[in-house]
Every structure is written in structure tokens, then in C-alpha cells.
C-alpha positions in Angstrom: -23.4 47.3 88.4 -21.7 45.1 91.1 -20.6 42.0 88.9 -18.2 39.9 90.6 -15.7 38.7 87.8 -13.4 37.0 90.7 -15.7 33.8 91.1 -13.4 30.7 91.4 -10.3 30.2 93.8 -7.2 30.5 92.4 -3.2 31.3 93.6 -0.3 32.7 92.1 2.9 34.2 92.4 3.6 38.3 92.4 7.3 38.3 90.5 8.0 41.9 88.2 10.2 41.3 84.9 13.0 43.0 85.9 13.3 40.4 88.5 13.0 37.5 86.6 16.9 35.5 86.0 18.4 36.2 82.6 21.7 36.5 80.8 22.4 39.6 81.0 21.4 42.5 83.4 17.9 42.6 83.7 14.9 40.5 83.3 12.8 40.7 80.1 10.3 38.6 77.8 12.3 36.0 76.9 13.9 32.6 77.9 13.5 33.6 81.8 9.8 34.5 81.5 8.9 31.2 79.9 11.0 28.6 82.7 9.0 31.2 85.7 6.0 30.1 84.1 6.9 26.2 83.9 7.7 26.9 87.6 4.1 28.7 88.5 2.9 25.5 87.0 4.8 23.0 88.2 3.7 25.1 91.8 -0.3 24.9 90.8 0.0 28.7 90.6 -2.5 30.2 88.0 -1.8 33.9 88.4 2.2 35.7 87.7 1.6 39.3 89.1 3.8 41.7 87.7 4.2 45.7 88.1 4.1 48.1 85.7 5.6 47.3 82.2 6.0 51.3 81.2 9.9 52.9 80.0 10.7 54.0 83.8 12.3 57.4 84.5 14.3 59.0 86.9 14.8 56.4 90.1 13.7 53.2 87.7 9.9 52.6 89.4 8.0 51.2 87.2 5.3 53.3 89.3 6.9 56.6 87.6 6.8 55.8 84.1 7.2 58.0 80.7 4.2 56.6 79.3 1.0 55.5 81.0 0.7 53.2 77.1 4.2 52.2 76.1 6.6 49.2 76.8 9.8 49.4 78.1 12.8 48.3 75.5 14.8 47.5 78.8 12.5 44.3 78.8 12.8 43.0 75.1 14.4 40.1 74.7 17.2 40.6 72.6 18.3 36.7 72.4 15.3 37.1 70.1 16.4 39.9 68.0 19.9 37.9 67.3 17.5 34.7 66.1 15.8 37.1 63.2 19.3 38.2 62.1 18.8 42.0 63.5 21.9 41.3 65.9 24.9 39.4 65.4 25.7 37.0 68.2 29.2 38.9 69.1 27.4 42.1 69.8 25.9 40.3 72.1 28.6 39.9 74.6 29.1 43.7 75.6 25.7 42.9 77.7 26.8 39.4 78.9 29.1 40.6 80.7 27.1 43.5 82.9 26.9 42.2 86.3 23.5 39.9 87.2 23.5 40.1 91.0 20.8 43.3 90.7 19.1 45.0 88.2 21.8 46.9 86.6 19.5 49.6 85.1 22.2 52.4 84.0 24.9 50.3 82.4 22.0 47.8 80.6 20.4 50.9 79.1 23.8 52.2 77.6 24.8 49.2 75.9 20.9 48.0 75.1 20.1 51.1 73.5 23.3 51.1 71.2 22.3 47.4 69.9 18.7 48.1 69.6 19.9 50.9 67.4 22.0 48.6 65.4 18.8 46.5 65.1 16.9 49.3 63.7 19.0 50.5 61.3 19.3 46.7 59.6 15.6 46.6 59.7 15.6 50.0 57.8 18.6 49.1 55.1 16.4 45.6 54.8 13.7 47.6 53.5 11.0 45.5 54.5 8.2 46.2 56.6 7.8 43.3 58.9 9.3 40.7 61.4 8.2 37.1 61.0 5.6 37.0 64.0 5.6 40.9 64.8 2.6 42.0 62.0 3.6 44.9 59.7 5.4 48.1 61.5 2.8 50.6 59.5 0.3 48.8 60.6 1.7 49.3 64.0 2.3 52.6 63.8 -1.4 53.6 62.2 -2.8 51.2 64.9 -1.6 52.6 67.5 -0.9 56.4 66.6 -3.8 57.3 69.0 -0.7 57.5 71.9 2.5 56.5 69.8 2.9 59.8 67.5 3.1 61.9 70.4 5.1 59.3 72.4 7.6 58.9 69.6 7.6 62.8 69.3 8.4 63.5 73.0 11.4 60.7 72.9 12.5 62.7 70.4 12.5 65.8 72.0 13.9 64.2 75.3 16.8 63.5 73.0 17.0 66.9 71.4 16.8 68.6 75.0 19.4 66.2 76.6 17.4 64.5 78.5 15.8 67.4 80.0 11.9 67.4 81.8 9.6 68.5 78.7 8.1 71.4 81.1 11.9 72.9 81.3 12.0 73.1 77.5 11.9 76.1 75.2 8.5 77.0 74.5 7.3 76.4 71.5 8.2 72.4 72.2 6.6 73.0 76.1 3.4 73.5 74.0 1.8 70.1 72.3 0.0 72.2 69.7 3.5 74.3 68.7 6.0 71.0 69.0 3.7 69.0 66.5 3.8 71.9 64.0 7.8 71.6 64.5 10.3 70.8 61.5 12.0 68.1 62.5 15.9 67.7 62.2 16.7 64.6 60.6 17.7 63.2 63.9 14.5 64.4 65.5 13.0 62.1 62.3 15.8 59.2 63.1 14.4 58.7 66.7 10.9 59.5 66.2 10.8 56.3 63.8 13.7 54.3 66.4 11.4 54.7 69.6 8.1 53.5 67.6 10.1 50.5 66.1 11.0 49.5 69.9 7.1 49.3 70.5 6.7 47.3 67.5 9.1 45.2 69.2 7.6 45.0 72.6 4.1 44.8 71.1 5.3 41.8 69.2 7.0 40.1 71.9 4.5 40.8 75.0 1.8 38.8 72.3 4.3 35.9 72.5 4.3 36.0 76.1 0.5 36.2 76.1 0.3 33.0 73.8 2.6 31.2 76.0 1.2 32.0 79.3 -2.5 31.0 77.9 -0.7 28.0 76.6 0.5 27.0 80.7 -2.9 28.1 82.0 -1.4 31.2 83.2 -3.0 34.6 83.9 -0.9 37.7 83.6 -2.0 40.4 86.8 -0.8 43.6 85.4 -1.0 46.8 87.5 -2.0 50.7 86.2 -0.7 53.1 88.8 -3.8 56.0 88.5 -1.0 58.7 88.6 1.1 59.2 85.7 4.9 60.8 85.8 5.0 64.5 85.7 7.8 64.1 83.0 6.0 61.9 80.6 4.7 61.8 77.0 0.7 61.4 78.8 1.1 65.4 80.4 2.9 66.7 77.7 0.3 65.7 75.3 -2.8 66.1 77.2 -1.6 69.2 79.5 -5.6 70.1 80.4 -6.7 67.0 82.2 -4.0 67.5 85.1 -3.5 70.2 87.4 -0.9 72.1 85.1 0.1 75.8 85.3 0.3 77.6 82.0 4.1 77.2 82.3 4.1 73.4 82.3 4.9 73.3 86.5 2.6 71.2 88.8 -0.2 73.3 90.3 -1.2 70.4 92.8 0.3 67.2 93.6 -0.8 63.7 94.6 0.5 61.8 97.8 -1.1 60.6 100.9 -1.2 62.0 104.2 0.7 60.4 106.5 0.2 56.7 107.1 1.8 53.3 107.9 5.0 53.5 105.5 6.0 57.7 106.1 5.1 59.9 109.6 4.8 62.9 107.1 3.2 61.2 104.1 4.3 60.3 100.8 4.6 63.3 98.4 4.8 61.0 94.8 5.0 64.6 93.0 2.3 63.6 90.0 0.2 66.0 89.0 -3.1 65.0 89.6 -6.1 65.2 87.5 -8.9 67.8 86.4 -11.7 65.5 86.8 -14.1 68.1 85.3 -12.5 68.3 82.1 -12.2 64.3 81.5 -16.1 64.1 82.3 -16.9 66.5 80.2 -15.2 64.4 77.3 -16.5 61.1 78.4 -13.0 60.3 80.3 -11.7 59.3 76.8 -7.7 59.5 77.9 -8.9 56.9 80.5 -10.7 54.7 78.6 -8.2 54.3 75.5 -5.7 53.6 78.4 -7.5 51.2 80.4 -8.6 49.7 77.0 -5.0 49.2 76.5 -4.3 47.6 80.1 -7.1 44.7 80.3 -5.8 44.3 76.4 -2.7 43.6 77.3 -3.2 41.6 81.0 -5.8 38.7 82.2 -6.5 40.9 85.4 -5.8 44.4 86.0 -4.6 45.8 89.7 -5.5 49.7 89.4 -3.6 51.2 92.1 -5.0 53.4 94.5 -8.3 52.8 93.9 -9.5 55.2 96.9 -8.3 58.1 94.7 -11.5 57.4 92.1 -13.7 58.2 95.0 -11.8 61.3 96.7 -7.5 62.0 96.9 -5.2 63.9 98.4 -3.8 66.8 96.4 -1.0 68.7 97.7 -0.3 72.5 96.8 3.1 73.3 94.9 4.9 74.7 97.3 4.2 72.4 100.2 7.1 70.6 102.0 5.8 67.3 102.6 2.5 65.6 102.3 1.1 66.7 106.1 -0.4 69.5 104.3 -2.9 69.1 101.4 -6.8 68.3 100.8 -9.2 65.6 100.2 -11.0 66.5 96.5 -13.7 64.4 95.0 -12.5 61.8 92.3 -15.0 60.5 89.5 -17.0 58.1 92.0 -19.0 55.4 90.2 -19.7 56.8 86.8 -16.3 56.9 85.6 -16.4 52.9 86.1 -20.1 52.7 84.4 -18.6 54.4 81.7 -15.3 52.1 81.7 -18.1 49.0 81.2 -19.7 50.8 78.1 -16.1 50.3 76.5 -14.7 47.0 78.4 -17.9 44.6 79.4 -16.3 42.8 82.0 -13.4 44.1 83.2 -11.3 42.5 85.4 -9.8 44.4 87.7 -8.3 44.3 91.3 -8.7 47.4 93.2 -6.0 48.6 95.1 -7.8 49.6 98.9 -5.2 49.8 101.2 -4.2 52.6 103.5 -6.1 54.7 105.7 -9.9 54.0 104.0 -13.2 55.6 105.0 -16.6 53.8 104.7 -17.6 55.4 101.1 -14.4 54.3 99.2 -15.3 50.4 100.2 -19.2 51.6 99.1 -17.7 52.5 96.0 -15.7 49.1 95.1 -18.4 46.7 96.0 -20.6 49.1 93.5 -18.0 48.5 90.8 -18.1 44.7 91.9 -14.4 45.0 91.8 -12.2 42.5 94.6 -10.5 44.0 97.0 -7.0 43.4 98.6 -6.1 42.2 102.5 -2.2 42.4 103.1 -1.6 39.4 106.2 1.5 42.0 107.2 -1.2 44.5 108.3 -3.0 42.1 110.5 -1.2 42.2 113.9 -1.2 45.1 115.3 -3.9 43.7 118.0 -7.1 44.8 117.5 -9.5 41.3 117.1 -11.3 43.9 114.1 -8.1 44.4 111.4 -9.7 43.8 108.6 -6.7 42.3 107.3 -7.2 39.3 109.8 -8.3 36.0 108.0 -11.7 35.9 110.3 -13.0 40.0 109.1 -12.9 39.0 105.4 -16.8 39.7 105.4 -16.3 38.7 101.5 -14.5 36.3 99.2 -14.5 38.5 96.7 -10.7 39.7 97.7 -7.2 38.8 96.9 -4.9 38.2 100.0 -1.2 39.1 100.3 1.4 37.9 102.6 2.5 41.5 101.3 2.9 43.4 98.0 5.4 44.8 96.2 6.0 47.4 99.0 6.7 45.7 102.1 9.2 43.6 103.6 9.8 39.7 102.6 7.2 37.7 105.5 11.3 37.6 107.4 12.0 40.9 106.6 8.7 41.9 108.8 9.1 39.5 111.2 12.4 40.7 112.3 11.9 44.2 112.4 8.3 43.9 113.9 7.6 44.7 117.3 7.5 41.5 120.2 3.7 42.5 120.8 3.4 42.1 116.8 5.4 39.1 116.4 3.5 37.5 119.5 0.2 38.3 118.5 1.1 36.7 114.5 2.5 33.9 116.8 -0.9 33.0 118.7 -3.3 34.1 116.3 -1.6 31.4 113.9 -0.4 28.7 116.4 2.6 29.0 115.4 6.4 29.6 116.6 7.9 32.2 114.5 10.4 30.0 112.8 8.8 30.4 109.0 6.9 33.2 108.7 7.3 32.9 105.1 5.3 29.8 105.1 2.9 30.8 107.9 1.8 33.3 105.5 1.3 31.8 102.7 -0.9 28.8 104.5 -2.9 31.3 106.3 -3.3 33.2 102.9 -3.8 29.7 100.9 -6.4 28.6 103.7 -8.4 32.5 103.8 -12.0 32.9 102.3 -10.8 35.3 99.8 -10.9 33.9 96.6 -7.1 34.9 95.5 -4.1 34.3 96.8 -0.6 35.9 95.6 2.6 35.2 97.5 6.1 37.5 96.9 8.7 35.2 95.2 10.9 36.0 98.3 8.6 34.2 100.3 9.1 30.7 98.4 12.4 31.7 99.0 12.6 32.6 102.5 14.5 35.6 101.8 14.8 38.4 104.5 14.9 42.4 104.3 18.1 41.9 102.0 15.5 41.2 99.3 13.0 44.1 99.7 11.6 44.9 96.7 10.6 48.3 97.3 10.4 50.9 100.4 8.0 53.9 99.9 9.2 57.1 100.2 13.1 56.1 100.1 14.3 57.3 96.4 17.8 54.8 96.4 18.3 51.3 96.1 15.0 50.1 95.3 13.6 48.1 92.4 16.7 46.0 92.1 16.4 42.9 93.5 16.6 40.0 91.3 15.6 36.2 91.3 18.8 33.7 90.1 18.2 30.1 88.4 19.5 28.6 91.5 17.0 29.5 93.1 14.3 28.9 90.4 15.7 25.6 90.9 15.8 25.7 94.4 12.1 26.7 94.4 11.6 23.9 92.0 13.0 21.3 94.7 12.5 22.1 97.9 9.2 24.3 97.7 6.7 23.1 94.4 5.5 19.8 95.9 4.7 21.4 99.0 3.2 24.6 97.9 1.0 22.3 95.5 0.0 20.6 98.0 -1.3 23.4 99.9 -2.9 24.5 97.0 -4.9 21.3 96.6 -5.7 21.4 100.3 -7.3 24.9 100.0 -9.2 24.1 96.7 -7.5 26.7 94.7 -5.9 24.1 92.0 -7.4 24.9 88.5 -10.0 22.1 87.8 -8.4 20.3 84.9 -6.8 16.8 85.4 -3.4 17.9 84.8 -2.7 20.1 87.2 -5.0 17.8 89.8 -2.2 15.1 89.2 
């Protein structure tokens, strides 16, 4: 195995949708997505890292996500719908006016939904089957009924059931094989066909996104958390190949013991996965979604890669994720077997945390770059790995952070003085800019990729944390404004460019050399 599909330098930026600037109260696919790009190439950025682009649940983390293969209709861009004639350019205004400061995920969905609904129902009374651009909806729908019957169906049902988990429902619908053999009430019917005409949507529009970002030179890093939501269409439909009692409940759940971000672990609640069962059918839920993934992305990150060599499954009635066991995962064959369907996958393996020697045996086997985070670099020891002079490869992609830690400031501040002082020397530097001391000492690293947080470019403290593991409020929020795309575009492109040259990560095409 071991093919190394990470060969040439490159740099990006790690921004999620949501974030992006837009009219109304959340970013999406549209106007905002296309002047980022402009911006990641004004910068001589090459890669936009996103997070997961699933319909979120409870909480809004795109890491806890109905459906490991859907689109989430918060992200549409419905500018776009009003262009086709679907929406009528007063509707519009009872989203303008939802504040922009933060994702404003509660009162978007209310009045999204209600105009996406208008939409539908003029695409239905029009009695055609297509959208200019989009393809035909059957064809959709047949295309893609391998995951979207049963997604559509449990949408549905979520609707029927007021919203309710699909393991606290009345049997017969708790069961797969008894809810597909249901009648259906003609609203059952009404939002089976509304939540597959979304897809349609947000098939049709991530395609346009696609064509534009190949268009700017731009790769698209998606990410595939390996866990997927307890309350979701994926374990509702496929109920043996996670650690399910007969009743629908959680027999064992996934976490981690404790570690850097939690002193008694993080217990994420996902049920984890009969590993026996998918090898005995040739992993095929995992290959149609991973198929799906590197479809849809240039590079996929699969988080928590340790957990395909062994992961930590925590009984039901534990308290916290101090108590559980390590179980085997798939190891190398489930990846052999991803190459039978998928060539050359490219894919960024997620190998932070608390490691042992045989998970990093198992990503160089899959050839698969690892990550190195600079924020986990200081803590002393001349041996972190996460220090610029331990990359022992440059197959690797190199964080000032990710998605879950502080801004560069944020860390700075709330670091320890030992920390701070050993970031100081190690770097030569004097703690004024740790935002930019990171991303030169990322730029300037071995490994062949280097992603910097938005905030960063920004120089944006702990106010504009992305995310905090294991705290359930007031994450997933933050949002970038077009002042400060603009601000980006004229006090930090040049610059950042010009690192970029420096470091030999600029694509090798004229234009982005001038």
C-alpha cells in the first residue's frame, strides 16, 4: 500500500460554511463562498478546509450530524432559489433581517424552512422535473436512493414524532424493516418528497461550488467524523453495524479517555461500530459513504483515525469517559478494501491525541499524511512531535490549530509563562503576534501542507473560538464579516503571499507566481 498522494507543497485556509459572511444568518454556498475563494487566491492559498457539511442536530456540530450522506438546507443559497423564480424577492426579507453577528441557527431554520417549502411546492404546481443546472429530480432521487429513501423516510418520521429521537418511537417505526412497510399519511408523503427535493438542491448547488473552486485553483478539504449521531437516519437504517440493544438504546459508546481538552475524557455518546459484521459484508456502508466524501471534496480529513486501528468504547451506564476499553478497529484491510473502490484516495488522517506506536504503523501503511498542531508543541520536552524539528516526514499537514482549539491569541493568553516562554525562544520571538508566528513557523515546516484558522489572518483572540470539546453551549457560532474579508484582503494577502512564495508552497503556474 503506502502511496503518498500528498507530494507537492501547498497552503490554505481552514474556514467552515457557516462561518463564511452572508446576508442573512448563516453562511452557505452562495455569493460569500465565491468572494472567500477570490480571497484564498488573492492569499496564494490552494486548500479552503471546511467541517462537516451534514443537517446538524441537537447542539448544531457539524460533528453530530443526521446523516453521515446528506447536505444541510441551512447552507443553500437561497439568493439562488429567488434567481429561478422558486422565491419571490419579498419573501426574502423575513431572513434579512435575522441578526448576522453569529450563526443564528434556531431562528434561520424557522424562517428557512418555511421558504424552502414555498419553493417546493412551486416546483411541484410547475410540474416539471428539473432546475436549469440541477439535472432531473428523478434522476436524483433513483441515483441516489441507495441512502436518500431511508433519509427522506426518517425526516419524515422525525416530523410525524415531533421531533423526537427515532429509538424513543413506537415500535413498529423503531424497526427499519416495519417503518418501510408503513402507510404513509399524506403528510408523511408531503415531506418524504420535501427533504429529498432539498438534496436535489444541495447536490445541485455544492456541484456549482465544485466548478467554481476548480475554476480558482482551489481544493475543497472536507472532513468525515468516523462516528455518526446516535439520532440519525445512518443507525436507524442500518441498526446491526453499531453497538445497538434490541430496543434501539446505545449498548456502548465512543469517547476518549481523558486527555488534553477534558480531565475525565470526552463521552461524544455515538454508538460505536460492530466491526465484525461490516467485514463480513465487505464494509459496504463504509465504502458507499466514503465513496460519497472524496466525491464530493479534493481531500478528505477522516477524523479520528486512531479509532480504525483500536477505540475507546464506553459501557451505557458509565458516568464519564474515565471508565471504558480499548477494542480493535478494522486495522489495514478496511483501507485495502477502500482502494479496491477509490484508487487514490486522498485523505488526511486525523492522529492527534494520546497515540501508541501501532496507530502511526497503521497510517504510514495506508500512506495517508498525518496532522502536527504548532499549539501542542510547547509544553517543553525537545521530543513533541508537534515541534517543527520531529517532523521525521513531509508527508503531514501542519496546524497553527484546528477547528477545536483557541485562535494562536486565544492560546497564548491563557497558556502557561513556562509555555508562552518556551514558544518565545524556540521561535525567536517576543510574543507580540502569535498569530503570525504560527503561521511562518507552519509556512516554513517540512510538512508538505499548511492550513491556518481564519482567526489567525485575523488576529482574533478567545472571543472567536470556534469550538471547545466537551462544552455543549455557545459553540459553532462564530462568524467571519466582509470587513474583515476586506480587511484580510488589505492588510494580510500581500504578506501572507509572500510567505508563501518564500516557503515554496505557491502553485507553480505563472499567475499565482506574479
Amino acid at each position: 500500500m503506502n502511496n503518498h498522494w500528498l507530494k507537492s507543497r501547498g497552503a490554505g485556509l481552514l474556514l467552515h460554511l457557516t462561518s463564511l459572511p452572508s446576508k442573512y444568518g448563516i453562511g452557505n454556498l452562495g455569493t460569500g463562498a465565491r468572494t472567500w475563494m477570490d480571497l484564498l487566491r488573492c492569499c496564494g492559498m490552494t486548500n479552503w478546509q471546511i467541517c462537516p457539511v451534514g443537517p446538524t442536530g441537537f447542539g448544531n456540530s457539524p460533528y453530530s450530524s443526521l446523516s453521515a450522506f446528506a447536505g444541510n438546507p441551512l447552507l443553500l443559497d437561497i439568493d439562488a432559489l429567488e434567481k429561478i423564480g422558486l422565491i419571490d424577492s419579498r419573501e426574502l426579507q423575513s431572513i434579512q433581517c435575522i441578526s448576522h453577528e453569529r450563526v443564528a441557527f434556531l431562528d434561520f431554520e424557522k424562517t428557512s424552512s418555511s421558504l424552502l417549502g414555498l419553493a417546493f411546492e412551486r416546483f411541484i404546481e410547475s410540474d416539471r422535473d428539473e432546475i436549469p443546472g440541477y439535472g432531473s429530480f428523478n434522476e436524483f432521487k433513483s441515483n441516489q436512493s441507495y441512502w436518500l429513501d431511508d433519509y427522506c423516510l426518517y425526516r419524515a418520521f422525525k416530523t410525524r414524532f415531533d421531533e423526537t429521537p427515532w429509538y424513543n418511537w413506537p415500535n413498529e417505526f423503531r424497526n427499519i424493516h416495519t417503518a418501510r412497510n408503513q402507510s404513509l399519511s399524506t403528510q408523511d408523503r408531503h415531506y418524504v418528497q420535501f427533504h429529498a427535493f432539498q438534496q436535489y438542491l444541495f447536490d445541485g448547488q455544492w456541484s456549482f461550488l465544485l466548478r467554481d473552486a476548480l475554476q480558482r485553483g482551489i481544493n475543497i478539504i472536507g472532513d468525515s467524523p468516523i462516528f455518526v449521531s446516535h439520532d440519525s437516519a445512518d443507525t436507524w437504517s442500518n441498526p446491526e453495524i453499531f453497538a445497538l440493544k434490541p430496543d434501539g438504546q446505545v449498548k456502548f459508546r465512543a469517547g476518549v479517555p481523558p486527555d488534553y481538552f477534558s480531565a475525565t475524557g470526552q463521552l461524544w455518546g455515538n454508538p460505536v461500530y460492530r466491526w465484525d459484521v461490516l467485514k463480513d459484508n465487505g464494509y459496504h456502508w463504509w465504502m458507499k459513504r466514503l465513496g460519497r466524501d472524496l466525491s464530493r471534496y479534493s481531500t478528505l480529513r477522516l477524523d479520528h483515525f486512531r479509532a480504525f486501528y483500536n477505540y475507546w468504547s464506553i459501557p451505557e451506564d458509565a458516568l464519564d469517559a474515565c471508565t471504558g476499553t480499548w477494542e480493535m478497529g478494522p486495522g489495514l484491510p478496511f483501507f485495502e478494501e477502500l482502494r479496491c473502490h477509490v484508487p487514490d484516495p486522498h485523505i488526511i488522517s486525523e492522529d492527534l491525541g494520546e497515540m501508541i506506536p501501532e496507530v502511526y504503523q497503521l497510517r504510514d501503511e495506508t500512506g495517508f499524511p498525518g496532522m502536527k498542531v504548532l499549539q501542542f508543541a510547547f509544553c517543553g520536552d525537545p521530543q513533541n512531535p508537534h515541534l517543527p524539528h520531529n517532523y521525521d516526514t513531509a508527508n503531514c499537514v501542519v496546524f497553527p490549530g484546528t477547528h477545536d482549539n483557541n485562535t494562536s491569541i486565544g492560546w497564548y493568553d491563557g497558556a502557561s509563562e513556562s509555555v508562552r516562554d518556551n514558544y518565545r525562544r524556540y521561535l525567536s520571538v517576543d510574543g507580540s503576534s502569535p498569530s503570525w508566528d504560527f503561521i511562518r513557523a507552519a509556512s516554513g515546516s517540512c510538512a508538505r501542507l499548511a492550513l491556518y484558522p481564519a482567526q489567525d489572518l485575523l488576529h482574533l483572540g478567545r472571543e472567536a473560538r470556534f469550538n471547545t470539546p466537551g462544552v455543549p453551549e455557545g459553540n459553532w457560532s462564530w462568524r467571519c464579516t466582509n470587513e474583515q474579508i476586506d480587511r484580510i484582503y488589505n492588510d494580510s494577502a500581500d504578506y501572507l503571499k509572500e510567505i508563501t512564495r518564500m516557503h515554496g508552497r505557491l502553485p507553480e503556474t505563472t499567475e499565482f507566481q506574479q
